[in-house]
Each structure stands twice: as C-alpha cells, then as structure tokens.
C-alpha positions as CSV (number, residue, x, y, z in Angstrom):
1,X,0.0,0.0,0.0
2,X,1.4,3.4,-1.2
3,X,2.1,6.0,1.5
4,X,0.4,8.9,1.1
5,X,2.1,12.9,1.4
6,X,1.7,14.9,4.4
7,X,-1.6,16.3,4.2
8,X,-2.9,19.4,5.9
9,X,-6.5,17.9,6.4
10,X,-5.1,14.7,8.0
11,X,-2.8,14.9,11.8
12,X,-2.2,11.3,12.5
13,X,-0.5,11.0,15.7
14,X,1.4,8.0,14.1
15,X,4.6,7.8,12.2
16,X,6.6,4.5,11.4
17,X,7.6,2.9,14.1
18,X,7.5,5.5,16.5
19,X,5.4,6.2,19.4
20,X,5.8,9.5,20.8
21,X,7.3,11.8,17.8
22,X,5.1,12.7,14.3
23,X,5.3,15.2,11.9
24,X,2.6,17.0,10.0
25,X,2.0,19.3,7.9
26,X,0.3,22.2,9.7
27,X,-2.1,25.1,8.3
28,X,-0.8,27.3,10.8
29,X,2.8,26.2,11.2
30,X,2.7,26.9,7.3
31,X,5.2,23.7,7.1
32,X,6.0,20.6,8.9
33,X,5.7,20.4,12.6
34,X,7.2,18.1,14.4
35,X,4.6,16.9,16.9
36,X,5.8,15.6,21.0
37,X,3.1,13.3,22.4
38,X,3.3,13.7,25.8
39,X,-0.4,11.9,26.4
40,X,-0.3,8.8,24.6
41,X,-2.5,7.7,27.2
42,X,-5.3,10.2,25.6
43,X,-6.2,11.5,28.8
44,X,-7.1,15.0,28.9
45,X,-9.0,17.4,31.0
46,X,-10.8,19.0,28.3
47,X,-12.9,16.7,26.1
48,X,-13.7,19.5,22.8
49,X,-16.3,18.6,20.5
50,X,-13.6,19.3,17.4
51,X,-10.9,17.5,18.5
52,X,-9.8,14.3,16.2
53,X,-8.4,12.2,19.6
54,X,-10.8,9.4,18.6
55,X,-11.3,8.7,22.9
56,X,-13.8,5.4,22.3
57,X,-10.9,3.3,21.3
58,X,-7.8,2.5,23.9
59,X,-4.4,3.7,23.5
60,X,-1.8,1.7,22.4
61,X,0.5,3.3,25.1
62,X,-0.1,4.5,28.6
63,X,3.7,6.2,29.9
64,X,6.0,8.2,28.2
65,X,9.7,6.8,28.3
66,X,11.8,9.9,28.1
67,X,14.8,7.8,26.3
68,X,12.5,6.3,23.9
69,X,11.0,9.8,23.0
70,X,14.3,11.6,22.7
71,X,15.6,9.1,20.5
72,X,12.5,9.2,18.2
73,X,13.2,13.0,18.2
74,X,16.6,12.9,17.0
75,X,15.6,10.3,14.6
76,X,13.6,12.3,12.8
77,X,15.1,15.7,13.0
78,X,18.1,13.8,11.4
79,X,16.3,12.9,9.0
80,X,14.8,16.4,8.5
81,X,17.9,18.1,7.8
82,X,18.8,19.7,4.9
83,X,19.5,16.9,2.5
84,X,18.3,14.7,4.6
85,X,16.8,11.4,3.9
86,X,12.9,11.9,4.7
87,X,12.9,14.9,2.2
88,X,13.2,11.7,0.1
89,X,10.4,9.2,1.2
90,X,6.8,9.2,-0.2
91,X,5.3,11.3,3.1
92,X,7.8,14.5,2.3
93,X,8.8,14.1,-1.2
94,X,5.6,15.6,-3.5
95,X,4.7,18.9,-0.9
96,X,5.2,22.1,-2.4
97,X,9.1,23.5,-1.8
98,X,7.8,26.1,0.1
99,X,6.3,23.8,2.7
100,X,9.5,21.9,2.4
101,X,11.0,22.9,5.9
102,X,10.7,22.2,9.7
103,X,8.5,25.2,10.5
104,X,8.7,24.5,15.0
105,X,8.6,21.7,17.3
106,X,5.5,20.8,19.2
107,X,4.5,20.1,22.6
108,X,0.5,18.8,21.3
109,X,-0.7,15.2,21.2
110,X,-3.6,13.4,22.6
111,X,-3.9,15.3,25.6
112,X,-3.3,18.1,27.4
113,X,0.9,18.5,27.7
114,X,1.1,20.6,30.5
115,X,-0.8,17.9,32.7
116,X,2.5,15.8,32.3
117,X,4.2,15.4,35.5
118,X,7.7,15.8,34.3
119,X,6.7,18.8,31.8
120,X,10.0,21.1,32.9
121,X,12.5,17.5,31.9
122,X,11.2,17.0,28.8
123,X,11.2,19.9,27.3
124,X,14.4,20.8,28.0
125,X,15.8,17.8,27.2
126,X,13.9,17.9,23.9
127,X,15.2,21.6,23.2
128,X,18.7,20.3,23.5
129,X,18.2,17.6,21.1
130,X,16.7,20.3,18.8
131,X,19.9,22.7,19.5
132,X,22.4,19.9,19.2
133,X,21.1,18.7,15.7
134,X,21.7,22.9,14.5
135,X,18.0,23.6,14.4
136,X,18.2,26.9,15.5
137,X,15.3,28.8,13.4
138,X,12.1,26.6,14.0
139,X,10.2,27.5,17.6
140,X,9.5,25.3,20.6
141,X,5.7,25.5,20.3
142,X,3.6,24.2,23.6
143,X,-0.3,23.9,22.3
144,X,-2.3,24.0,25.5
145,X,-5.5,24.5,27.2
146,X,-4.0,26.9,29.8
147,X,-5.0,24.6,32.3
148,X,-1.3,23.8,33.9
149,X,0.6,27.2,33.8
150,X,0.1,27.8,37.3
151,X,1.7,24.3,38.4
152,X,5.5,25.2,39.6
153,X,7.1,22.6,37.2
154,X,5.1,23.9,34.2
155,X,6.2,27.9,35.1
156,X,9.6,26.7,35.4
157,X,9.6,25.0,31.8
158,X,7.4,28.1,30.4
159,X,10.6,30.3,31.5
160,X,13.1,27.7,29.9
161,X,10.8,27.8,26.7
162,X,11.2,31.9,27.0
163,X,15.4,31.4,26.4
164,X,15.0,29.1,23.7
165,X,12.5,30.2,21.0
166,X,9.4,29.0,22.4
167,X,6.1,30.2,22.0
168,X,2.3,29.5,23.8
169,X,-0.5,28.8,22.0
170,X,-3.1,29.2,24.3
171,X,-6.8,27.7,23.6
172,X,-9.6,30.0,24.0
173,X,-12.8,29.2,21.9
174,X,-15.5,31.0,24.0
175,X,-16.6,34.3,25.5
176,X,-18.9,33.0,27.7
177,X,-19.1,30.0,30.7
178,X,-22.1,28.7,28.9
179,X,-20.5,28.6,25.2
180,X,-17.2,26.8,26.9
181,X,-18.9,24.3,28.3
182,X,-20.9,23.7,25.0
183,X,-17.0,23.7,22.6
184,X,-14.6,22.3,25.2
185,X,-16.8,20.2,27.0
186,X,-15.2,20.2,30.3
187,X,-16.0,21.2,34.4
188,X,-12.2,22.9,34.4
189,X,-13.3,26.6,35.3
190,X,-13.1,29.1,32.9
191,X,-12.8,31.8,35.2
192,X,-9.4,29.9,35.7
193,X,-8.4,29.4,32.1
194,X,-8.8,33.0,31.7
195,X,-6.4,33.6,34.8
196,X,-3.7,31.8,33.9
197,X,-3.4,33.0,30.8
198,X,-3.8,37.0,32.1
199,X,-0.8,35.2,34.4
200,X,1.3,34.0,31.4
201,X,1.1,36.9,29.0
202,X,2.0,39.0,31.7
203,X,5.3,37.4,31.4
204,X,5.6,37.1,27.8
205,X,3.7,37.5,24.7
206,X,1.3,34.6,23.5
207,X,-0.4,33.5,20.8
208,X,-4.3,32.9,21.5
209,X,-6.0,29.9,19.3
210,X,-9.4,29.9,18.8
211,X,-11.8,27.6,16.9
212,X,-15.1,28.0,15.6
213,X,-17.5,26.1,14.0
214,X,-20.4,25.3,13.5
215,X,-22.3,22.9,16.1
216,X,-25.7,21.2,15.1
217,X,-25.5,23.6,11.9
218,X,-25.4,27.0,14.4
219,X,-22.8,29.3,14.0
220,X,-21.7,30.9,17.2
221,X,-23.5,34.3,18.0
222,X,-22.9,37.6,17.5
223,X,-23.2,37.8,21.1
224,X,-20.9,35.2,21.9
225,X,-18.1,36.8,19.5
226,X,-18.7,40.1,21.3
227,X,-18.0,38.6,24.4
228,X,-15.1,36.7,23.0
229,X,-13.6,40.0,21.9
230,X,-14.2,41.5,25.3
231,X,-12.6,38.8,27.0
232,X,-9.1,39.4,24.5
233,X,-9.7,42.9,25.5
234,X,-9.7,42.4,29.3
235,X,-6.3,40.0,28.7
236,X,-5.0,43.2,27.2
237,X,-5.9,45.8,29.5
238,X,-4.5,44.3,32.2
239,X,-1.0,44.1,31.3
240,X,-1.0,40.9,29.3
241,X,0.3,40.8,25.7
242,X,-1.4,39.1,23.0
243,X,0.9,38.6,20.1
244,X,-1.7,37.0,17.7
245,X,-5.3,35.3,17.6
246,X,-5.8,32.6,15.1
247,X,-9.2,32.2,14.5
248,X,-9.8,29.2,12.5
249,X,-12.2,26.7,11.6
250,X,-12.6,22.5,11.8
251,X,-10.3,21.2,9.0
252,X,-9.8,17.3,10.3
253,X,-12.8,15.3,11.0
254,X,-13.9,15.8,14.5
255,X,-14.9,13.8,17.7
256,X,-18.7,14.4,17.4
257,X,-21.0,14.7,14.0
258,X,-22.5,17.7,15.6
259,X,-19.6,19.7,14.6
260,X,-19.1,21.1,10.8
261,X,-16.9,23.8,9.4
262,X,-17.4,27.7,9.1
263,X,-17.7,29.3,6.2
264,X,-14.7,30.9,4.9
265,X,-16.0,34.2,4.9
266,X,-17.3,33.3,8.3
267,X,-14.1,33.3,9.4
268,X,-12.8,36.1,8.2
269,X,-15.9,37.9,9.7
270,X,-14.7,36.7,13.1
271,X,-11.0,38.0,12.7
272,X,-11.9,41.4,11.4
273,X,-14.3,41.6,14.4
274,X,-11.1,40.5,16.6
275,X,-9.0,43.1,15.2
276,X,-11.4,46.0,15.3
277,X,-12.8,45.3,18.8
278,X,-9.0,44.7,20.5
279,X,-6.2,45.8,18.2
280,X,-4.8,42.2,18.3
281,X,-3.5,41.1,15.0
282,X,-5.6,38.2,13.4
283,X,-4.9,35.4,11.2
284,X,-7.6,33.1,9.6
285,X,-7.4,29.0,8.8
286,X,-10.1,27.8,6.6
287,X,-11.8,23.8,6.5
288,X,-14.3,22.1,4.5
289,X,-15.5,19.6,7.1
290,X,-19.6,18.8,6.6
291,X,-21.7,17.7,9.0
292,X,-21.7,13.8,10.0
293,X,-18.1,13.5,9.9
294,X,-17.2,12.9,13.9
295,X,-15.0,9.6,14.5
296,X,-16.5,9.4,18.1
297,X,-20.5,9.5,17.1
298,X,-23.3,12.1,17.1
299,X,-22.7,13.8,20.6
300,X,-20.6,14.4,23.5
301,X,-21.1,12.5,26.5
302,X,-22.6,15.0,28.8
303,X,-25.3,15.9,26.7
C-alpha cells in the first residue's frame, strides 16, 4: 500500500515505528511540525467537541519513556535536515518546496501536555536535542488548554521555553461560561483558564488559538463573538500581551458529528471583528469539514 504525502486535512499522531514523535504538515505552522506526544495515554481534561483524539478506542501506550521519545526525536530531526533522507520518502517528497521545511517543534498530542508530571524535563531535554542537531530557526511551540501554567514545574519550563524560542498557543474558543462548556466540553473553570493565561502573557507574549465552527448547523452568535472579543480585551488591558489570535475553523474530521466547518468568509468575519474590537493582530485558517463526519459519534457524553 502506497504511503500517502503529508496532508494538511489529516494529523495522524502515528509515524513508522515511533510512538511518541510525528510530523505533519500544519495550516498554521505553514510547514512541517514536528509533533511531541506527551499523552499517549489520551487523557485529557478537556474533552472538545472538534478534537480528532478518537477517545472510544484504547491507546496503544499509557507512559511516556523519556529515552524512547528523545531518541524518536533525533531520529527524525536527522532525517529532516537539509539533504536529509525523509525529504526523500513518499510522506515528504511531492509537498510544495515552500512547505519543504521544519517550521517548530511541538509540545500537542492526545492530551493536554502541561498535565504531564515531568513537563520542565522533557522539554528541556527535547530543546537540547533540537539545538544539538543545528535547528536553531524553527520555535518550541507548547499547544495547550492553559490549564497547567500555574503548576510550579510547568512555570519553570514556560521560563526555559522563553530562552529558547518558544512560544504559547493558548486555547480559548468561547466568550462566555455557557459557550465553553458547550465547545470544550469540560468542568475545568473558565474563570481559571482565563487567569492563567492573564498570568502567562503578563510574562511574555502569546499566541491565542481559537476555533469555531459550527455545532448542530449553528454558528456561534454575534453575542458570543462580542464577548469573545471582550474577554481578549480584558487580557489586554490588564498588562498581558497578545501577540496574535488565530481564529480558524474544523479542517480534520472531528470527535462528534454535531460539529461542521465555518464558512470561509465566516471566518474572516470573526477576525476582522477581533481586530477592530482589540487591536490584536488576526490570522484566519479555513476547513471544509460537513456535518456527520465525527469519529466518536453524534454527541458528547454530557449531553
């Protein structure tokens, strides 16, 4: 069976062999991203409605072994190089030259990454198999719910991250409690995600990521953008710095059928309104992902 290319609409958490280290081709990394699994497990605290993490079947792996996921690491970062031997295999050899280069390294996966125990180890040690194999332009990007930066281990690897080309991408896909219990699907409070990341982009600047869709064919309201916008506002007002929001859409089929994608100019209707309510630069990700498409089935449990 042929291998097919890296595909923007398609994020298996699955490469060869390995089991903790993946790389994709990411819409918003606008190249490949070299993906850390730090929940193969797939436990998370959030359970969102558009997340692919297909929960109804059992992992294949329930610990991280550090040695097993630095080597994976270096394996393919070797092999991403320039002139290096994956630029040649089926996966990496047809995508266009300008997506032909490691765009970061991220901390994503099946779960939530700052909910790993030993967060503050692996990253560095990750980051120094990254610097030791001369990638020095790609970022050290942590794709998170917020939910951890107030843990002591997590602050500590946040400040490491800060010395070594990192970045935060920070969920937030509601303005209101209602709405994120509706999208992320979770009893985590929201008062609290919205804390911790006041707390963390008082200390640096971060990038917010928000998704929208649609959910039983219902766009979000106009209300609910509003107070979306207001709550980017608040972030802003009281010292913490916003460096970009990317609103996007689904583009990979979801967890529920509920969910569908957003019009493109939907989108784009949601990041002007970012950028004239807040002054927050905006950038906009497109999907095409109809209704009837979730890999879990037709709604989330606590409906």
């Amino acid at each position: 069976m042929a291998t097919a290319p890296l595909s923007e609409s398609s994020h298996p958490r699955t490469f060869r062999e390995n089991t903790y280290v993946y790389p994709v081709l990411s819409r918003r990394s606008n190249g490949i991203s070299v993906g850390v699994n730090l929940n193969p497990d797939k436990v998370c605290n959030f359970d969102c409605i558009y997340c692919q993490v297909d929960r109804s079947k059992k992992p294949q792996e329930y610990f991280v072994g550090l040695p097993k996921l630095l080597d994976e690491l270096r394996t393919v970062l070797t092999g991403l190089r320039a002139g290096g031997a994956l630029w040649k295999e089926p996966e990496f050899a047809s995508l266009p030259a300008g997506k032909k280069r490691v765009s970061d390294i991220a901390f994503s996966g099946d779960g939530e990454p700052t909910t790993f125990k030993n967060f503050s180890q692996v990253v560095k040690a990750a980051v120094g198999v990254k610097e030791a194999l001369g990638f020095k332009e790609p970022k050290v990007v942590l794709i998170t719910n917020a939910t951890g930066f107030d843990r002591p281990d997590v602050r500590d690897g946040l400040s490491f991250l800060d010395q070594h080309n990192g970045e935060i991408w920070a969920k937030l896909d509601a303005g209101t409690l209602e709405y994120f219990r509706v999208i992320d699907n979770t009893e985590f409070p929201f008062a609290k995600v919205l804390e911790n990341i006041l707390s963390a982009a008082k200390e640096r600047p971060v990038v917010i990521q928000s998704c929208f869709m649609r959910v039983r064919g219902a766009s979000p309201s106009s209300d609910e953008i509003a107070a979306f916008t207001a709550r980017l506002d608040e972030i802003k007002k009281q010292g913490g710095r916003i460096a970009l929001v990317q609103v996007y859409t689904v583009a990979r089929d979801p967890a529920y059928s509920i969910v569908s994608s957003l019009d493109d100019a939907e989108v784009d209707a949601i990041a002007t309104r970012v950028t004239q309510a807040t002054g927050i630069p905006t950038r906009a990700y497109y999907g095409h992902v109809p209704e009837g498409r979730g890999v879990m089935g037709a709604a989330p449990k606590s409906e």
